[in-house]
PyMOL Python script that loads the backbone (N, CA, C, O; Angstrom):
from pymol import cmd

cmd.read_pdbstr("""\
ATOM      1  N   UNK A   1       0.834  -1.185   0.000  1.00  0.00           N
ATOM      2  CA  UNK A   1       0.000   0.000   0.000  1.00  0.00           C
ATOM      3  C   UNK A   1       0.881   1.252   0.000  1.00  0.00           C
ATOM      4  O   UNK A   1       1.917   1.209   0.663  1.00  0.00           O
ATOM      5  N   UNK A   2       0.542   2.467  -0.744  1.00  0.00           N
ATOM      6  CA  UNK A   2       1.709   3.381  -1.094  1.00  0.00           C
ATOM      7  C   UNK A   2       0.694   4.145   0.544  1.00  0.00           C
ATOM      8  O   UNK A   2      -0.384   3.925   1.095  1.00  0.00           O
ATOM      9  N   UNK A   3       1.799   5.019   0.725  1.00  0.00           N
ATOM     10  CA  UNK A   3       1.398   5.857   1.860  1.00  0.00           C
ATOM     11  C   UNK A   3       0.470   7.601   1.094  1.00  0.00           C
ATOM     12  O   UNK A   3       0.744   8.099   0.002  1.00  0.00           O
ATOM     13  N   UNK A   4      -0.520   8.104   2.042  1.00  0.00           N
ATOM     14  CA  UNK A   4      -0.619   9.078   1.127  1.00  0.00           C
ATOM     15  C   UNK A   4       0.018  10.349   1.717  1.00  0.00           C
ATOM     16  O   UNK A   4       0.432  11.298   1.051  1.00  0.00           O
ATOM     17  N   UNK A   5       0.045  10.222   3.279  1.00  0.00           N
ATOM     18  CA  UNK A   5       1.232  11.045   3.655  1.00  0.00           C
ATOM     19  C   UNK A   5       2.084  10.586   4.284  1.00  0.00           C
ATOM     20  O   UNK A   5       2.008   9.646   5.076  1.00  0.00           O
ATOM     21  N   UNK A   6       3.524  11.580   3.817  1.00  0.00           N
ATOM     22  CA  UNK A   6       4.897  11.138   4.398  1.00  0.00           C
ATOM     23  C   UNK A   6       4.853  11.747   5.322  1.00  0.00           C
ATOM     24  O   UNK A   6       4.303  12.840   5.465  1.00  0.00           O
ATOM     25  N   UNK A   7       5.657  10.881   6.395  1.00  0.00           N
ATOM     26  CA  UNK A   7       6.343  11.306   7.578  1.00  0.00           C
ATOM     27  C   UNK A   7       7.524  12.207   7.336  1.00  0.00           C
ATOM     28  O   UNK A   7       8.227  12.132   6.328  1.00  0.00           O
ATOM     29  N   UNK A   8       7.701  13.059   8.315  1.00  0.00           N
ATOM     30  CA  UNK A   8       9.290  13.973   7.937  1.00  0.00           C
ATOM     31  C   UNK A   8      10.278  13.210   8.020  1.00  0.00           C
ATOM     32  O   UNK A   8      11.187  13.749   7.389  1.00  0.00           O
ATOM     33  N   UNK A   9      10.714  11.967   8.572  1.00  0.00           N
ATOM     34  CA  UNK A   9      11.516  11.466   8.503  1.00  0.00           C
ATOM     35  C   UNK A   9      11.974  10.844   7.278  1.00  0.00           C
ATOM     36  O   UNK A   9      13.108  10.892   6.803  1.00  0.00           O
ATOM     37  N   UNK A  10      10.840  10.190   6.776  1.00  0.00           N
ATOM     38  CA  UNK A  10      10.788   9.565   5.391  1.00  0.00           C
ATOM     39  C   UNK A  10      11.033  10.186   4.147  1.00  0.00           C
ATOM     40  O   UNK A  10      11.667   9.861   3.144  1.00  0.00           O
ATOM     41  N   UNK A  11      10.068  11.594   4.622  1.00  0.00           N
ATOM     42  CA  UNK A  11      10.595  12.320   3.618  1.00  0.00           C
ATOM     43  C   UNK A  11      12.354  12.960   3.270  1.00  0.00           C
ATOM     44  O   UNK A  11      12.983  13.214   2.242  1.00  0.00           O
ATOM     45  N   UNK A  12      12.577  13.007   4.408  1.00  0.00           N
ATOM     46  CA  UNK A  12      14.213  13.691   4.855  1.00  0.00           C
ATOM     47  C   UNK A  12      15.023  12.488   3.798  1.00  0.00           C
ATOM     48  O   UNK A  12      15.640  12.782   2.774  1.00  0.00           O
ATOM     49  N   UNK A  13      14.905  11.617   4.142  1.00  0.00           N
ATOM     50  CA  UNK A  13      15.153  10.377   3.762  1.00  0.00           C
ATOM     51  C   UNK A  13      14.929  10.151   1.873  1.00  0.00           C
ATOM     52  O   UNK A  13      15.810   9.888   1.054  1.00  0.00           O
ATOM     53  N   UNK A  14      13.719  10.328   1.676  1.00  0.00           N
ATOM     54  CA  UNK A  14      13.529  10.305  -0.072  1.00  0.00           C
ATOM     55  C   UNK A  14      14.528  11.377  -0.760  1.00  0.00           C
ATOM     56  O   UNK A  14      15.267  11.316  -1.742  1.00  0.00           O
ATOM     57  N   UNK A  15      14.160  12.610   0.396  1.00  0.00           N
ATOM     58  CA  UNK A  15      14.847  13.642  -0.216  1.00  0.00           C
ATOM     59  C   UNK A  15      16.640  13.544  -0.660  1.00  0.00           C
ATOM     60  O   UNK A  15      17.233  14.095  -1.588  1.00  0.00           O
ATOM     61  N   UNK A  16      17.056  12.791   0.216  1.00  0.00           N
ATOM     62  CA  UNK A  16      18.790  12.479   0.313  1.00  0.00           C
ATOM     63  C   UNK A  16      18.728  11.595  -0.926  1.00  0.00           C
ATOM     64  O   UNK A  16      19.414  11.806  -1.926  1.00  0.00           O
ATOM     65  N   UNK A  17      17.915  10.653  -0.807  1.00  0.00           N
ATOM     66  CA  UNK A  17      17.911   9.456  -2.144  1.00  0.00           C
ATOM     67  C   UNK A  17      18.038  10.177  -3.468  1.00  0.00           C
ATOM     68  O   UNK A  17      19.014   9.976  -4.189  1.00  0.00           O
ATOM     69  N   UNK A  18      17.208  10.893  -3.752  1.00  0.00           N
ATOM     70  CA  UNK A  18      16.482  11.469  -4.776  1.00  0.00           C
ATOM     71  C   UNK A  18      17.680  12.875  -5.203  1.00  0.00           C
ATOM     72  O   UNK A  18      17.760  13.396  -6.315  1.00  0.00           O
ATOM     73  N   UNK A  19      18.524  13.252  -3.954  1.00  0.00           N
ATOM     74  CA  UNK A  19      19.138  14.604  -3.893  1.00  0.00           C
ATOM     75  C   UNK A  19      17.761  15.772  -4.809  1.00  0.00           C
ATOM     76  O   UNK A  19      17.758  16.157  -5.978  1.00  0.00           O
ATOM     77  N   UNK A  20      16.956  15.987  -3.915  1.00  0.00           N
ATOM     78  CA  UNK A  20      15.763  16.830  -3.852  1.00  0.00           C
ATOM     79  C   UNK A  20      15.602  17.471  -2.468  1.00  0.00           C
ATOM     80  O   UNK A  20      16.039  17.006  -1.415  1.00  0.00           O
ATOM     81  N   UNK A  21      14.917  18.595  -2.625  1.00  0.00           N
ATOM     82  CA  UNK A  21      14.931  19.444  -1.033  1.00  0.00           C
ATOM     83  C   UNK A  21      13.335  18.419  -0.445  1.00  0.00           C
ATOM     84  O   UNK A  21      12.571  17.634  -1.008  1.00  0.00           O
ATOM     85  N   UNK A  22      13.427  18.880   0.674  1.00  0.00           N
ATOM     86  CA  UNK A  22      12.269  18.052   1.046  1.00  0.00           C
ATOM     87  C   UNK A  22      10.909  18.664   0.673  1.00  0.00           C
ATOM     88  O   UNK A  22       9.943  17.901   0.636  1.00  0.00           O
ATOM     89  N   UNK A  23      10.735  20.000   0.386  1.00  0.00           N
ATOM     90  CA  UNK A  23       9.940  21.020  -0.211  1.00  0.00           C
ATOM     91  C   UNK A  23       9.191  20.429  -1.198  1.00  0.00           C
ATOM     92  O   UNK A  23       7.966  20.387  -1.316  1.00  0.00           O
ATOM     93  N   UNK A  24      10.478  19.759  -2.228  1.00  0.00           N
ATOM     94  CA  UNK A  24      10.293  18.976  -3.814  1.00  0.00           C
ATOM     95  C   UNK A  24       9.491  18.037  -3.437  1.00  0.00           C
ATOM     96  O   UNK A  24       8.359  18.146  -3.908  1.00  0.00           O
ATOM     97  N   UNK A  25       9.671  17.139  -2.746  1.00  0.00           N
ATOM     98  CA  UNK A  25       9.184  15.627  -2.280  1.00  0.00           C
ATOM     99  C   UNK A  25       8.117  16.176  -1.683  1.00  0.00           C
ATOM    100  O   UNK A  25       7.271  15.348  -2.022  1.00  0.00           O
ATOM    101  N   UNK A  26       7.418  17.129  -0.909  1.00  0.00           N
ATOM    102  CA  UNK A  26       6.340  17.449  -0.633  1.00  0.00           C
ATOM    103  C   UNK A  26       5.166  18.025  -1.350  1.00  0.00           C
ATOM    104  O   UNK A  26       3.960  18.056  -1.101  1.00  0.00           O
ATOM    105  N   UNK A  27       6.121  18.599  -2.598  1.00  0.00           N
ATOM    106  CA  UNK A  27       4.645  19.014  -3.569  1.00  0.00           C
ATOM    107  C   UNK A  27       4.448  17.959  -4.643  1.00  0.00           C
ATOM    108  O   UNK A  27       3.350  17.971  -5.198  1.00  0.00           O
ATOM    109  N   UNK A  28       5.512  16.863  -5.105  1.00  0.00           N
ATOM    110  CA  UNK A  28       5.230  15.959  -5.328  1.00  0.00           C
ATOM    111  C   UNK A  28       4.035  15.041  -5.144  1.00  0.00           C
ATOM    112  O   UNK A  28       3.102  14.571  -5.796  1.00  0.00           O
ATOM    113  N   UNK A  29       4.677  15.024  -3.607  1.00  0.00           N
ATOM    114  CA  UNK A  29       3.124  13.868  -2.739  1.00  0.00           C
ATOM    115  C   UNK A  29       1.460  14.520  -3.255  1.00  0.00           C
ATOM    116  O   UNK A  29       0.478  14.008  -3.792  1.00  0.00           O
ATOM    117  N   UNK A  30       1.835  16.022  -2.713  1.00  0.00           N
ATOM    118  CA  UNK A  30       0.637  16.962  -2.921  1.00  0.00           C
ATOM    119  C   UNK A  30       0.203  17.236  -4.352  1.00  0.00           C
ATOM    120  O   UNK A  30      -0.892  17.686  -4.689  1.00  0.00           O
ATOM    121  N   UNK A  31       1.110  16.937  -5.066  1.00  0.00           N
ATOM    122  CA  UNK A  31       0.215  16.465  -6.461  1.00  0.00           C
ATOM    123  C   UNK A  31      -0.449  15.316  -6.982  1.00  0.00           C
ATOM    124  O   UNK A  31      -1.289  15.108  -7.857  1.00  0.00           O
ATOM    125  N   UNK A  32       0.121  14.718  -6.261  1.00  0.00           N
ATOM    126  CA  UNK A  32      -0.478  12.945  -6.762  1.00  0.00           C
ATOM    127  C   UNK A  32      -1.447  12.846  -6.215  1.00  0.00           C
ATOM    128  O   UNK A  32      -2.418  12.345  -6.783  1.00  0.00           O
ATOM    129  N   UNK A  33      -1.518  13.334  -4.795  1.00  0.00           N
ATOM    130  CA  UNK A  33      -2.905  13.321  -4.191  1.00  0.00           C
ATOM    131  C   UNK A  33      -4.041  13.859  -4.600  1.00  0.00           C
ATOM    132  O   UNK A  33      -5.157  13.354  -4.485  1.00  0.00           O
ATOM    133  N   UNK A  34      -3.616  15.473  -5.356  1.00  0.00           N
ATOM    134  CA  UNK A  34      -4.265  16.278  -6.117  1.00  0.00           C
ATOM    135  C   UNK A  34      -4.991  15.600  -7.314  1.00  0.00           C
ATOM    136  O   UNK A  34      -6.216  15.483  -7.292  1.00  0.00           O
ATOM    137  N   UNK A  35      -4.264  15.165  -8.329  1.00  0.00           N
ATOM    138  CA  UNK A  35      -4.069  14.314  -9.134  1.00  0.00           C
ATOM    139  C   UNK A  35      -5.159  13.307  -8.938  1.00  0.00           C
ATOM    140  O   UNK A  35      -6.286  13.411  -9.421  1.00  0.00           O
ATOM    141  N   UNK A  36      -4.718  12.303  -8.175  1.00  0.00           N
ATOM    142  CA  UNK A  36      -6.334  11.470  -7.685  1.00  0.00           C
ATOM    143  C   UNK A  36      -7.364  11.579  -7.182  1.00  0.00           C
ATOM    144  O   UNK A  36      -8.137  10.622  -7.197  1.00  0.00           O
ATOM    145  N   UNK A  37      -7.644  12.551  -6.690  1.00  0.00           N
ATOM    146  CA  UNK A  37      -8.753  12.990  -6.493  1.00  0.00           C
ATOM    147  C   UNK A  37      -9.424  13.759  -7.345  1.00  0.00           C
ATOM    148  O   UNK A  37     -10.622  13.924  -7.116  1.00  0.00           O
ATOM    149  N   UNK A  38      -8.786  14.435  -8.574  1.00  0.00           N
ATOM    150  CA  UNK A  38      -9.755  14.960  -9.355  1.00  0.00           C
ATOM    151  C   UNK A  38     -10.131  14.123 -10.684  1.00  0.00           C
ATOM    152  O   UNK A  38     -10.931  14.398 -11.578  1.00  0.00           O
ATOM    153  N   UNK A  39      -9.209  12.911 -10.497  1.00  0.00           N
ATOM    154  CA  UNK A  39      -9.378  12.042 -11.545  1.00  0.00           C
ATOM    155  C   UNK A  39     -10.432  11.673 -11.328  1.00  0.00           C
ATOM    156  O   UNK A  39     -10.899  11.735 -10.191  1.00  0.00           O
ATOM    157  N   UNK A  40     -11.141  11.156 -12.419  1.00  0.00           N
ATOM    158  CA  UNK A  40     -11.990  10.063 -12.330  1.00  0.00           C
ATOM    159  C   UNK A  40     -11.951   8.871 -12.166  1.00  0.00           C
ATOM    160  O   UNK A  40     -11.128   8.390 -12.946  1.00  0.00           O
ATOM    161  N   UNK A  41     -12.508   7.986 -11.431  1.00  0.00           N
ATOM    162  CA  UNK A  41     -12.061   6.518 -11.063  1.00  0.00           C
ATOM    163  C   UNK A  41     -11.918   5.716 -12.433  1.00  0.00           C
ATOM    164  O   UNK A  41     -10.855   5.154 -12.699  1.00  0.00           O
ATOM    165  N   UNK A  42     -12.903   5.678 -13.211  1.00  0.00           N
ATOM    166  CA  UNK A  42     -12.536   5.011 -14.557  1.00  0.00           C
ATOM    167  C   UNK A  42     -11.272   5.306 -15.180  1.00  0.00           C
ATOM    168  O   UNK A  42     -10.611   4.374 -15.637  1.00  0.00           O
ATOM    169  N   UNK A  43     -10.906   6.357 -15.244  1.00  0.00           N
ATOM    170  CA  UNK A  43      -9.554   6.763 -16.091  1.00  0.00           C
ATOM    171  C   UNK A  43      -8.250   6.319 -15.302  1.00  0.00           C
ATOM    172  O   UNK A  43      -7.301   5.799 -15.890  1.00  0.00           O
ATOM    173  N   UNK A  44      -8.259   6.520 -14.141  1.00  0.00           N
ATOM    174  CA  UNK A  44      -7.000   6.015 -12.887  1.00  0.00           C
ATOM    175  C   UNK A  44      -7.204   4.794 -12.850  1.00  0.00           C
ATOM    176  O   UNK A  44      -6.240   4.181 -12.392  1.00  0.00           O
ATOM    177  N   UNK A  45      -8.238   4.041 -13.201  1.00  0.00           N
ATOM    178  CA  UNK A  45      -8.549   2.228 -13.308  1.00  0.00           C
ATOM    179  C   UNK A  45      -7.797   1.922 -14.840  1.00  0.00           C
ATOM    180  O   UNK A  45      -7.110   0.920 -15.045  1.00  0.00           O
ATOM    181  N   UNK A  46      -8.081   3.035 -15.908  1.00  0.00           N
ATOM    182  CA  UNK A  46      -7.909   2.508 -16.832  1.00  0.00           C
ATOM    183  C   UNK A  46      -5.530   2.386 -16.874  1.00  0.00           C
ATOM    184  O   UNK A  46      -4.674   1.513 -17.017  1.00  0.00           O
ATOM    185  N   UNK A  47      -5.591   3.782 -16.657  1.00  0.00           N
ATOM    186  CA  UNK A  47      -4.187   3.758 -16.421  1.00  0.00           C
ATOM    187  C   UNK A  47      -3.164   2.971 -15.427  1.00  0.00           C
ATOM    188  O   UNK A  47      -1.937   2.869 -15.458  1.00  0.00           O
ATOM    189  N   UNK A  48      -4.068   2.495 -14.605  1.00  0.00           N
ATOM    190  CA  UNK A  48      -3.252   2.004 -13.261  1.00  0.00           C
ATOM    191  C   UNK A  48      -3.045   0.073 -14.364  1.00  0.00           C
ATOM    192  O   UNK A  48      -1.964  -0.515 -14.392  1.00  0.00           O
ATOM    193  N   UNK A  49      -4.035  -0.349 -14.919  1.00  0.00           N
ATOM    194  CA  UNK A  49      -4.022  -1.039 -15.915  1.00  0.00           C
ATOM    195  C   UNK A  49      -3.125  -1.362 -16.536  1.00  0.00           C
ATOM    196  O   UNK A  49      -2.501  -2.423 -16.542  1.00  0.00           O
ATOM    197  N   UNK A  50      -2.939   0.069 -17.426  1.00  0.00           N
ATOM    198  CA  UNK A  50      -1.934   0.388 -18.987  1.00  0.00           C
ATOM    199  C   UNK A  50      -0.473   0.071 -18.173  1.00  0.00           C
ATOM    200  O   UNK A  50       0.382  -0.527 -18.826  1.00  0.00           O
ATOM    201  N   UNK A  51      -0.142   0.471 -16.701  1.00  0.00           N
ATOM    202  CA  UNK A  51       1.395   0.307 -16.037  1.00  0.00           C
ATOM    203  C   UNK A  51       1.342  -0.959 -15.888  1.00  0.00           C
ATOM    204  O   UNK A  51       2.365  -1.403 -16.407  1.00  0.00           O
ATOM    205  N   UNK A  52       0.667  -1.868 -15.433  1.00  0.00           N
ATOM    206  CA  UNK A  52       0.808  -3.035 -15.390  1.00  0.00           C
ATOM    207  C   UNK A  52       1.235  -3.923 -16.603  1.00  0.00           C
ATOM    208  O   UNK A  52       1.730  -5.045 -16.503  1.00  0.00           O
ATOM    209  N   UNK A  53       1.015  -3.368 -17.565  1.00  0.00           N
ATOM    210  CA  UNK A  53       1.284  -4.467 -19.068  1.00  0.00           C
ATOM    211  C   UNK A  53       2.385  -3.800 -19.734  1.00  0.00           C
ATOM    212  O   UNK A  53       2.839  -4.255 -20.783  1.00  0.00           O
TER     213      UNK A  53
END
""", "prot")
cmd.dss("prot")
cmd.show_as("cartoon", "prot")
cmd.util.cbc("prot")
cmd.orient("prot")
């Protein structure tokens, strides 16, 4: 299960991985979240799909 929010630690952590400020990794999250929620479930069903194959 992906998380939908990061912990600061985790994030501190992606951020070193990634060499990104933790700022980056936070509007990231806050887009994807954004992102799914204005999607429509059919279209995020259809794409979550299309990654699998």
């Amino acid at each position: 299960m992906v998380e939908k929010y990061l912990r600061r630690d985790r994030r501190w952590a992606l951020s070193l991985h990634l060499n990104l400020s933790e700022a980056q990794i936070k509007v990231w999250f806050w887009s994807r979240r954004f992102k799914e929620e204005t999607r429509p479930k059919a279209e995020s069903t259809e794409l979550a799909t299309e990654r699998k194959n």
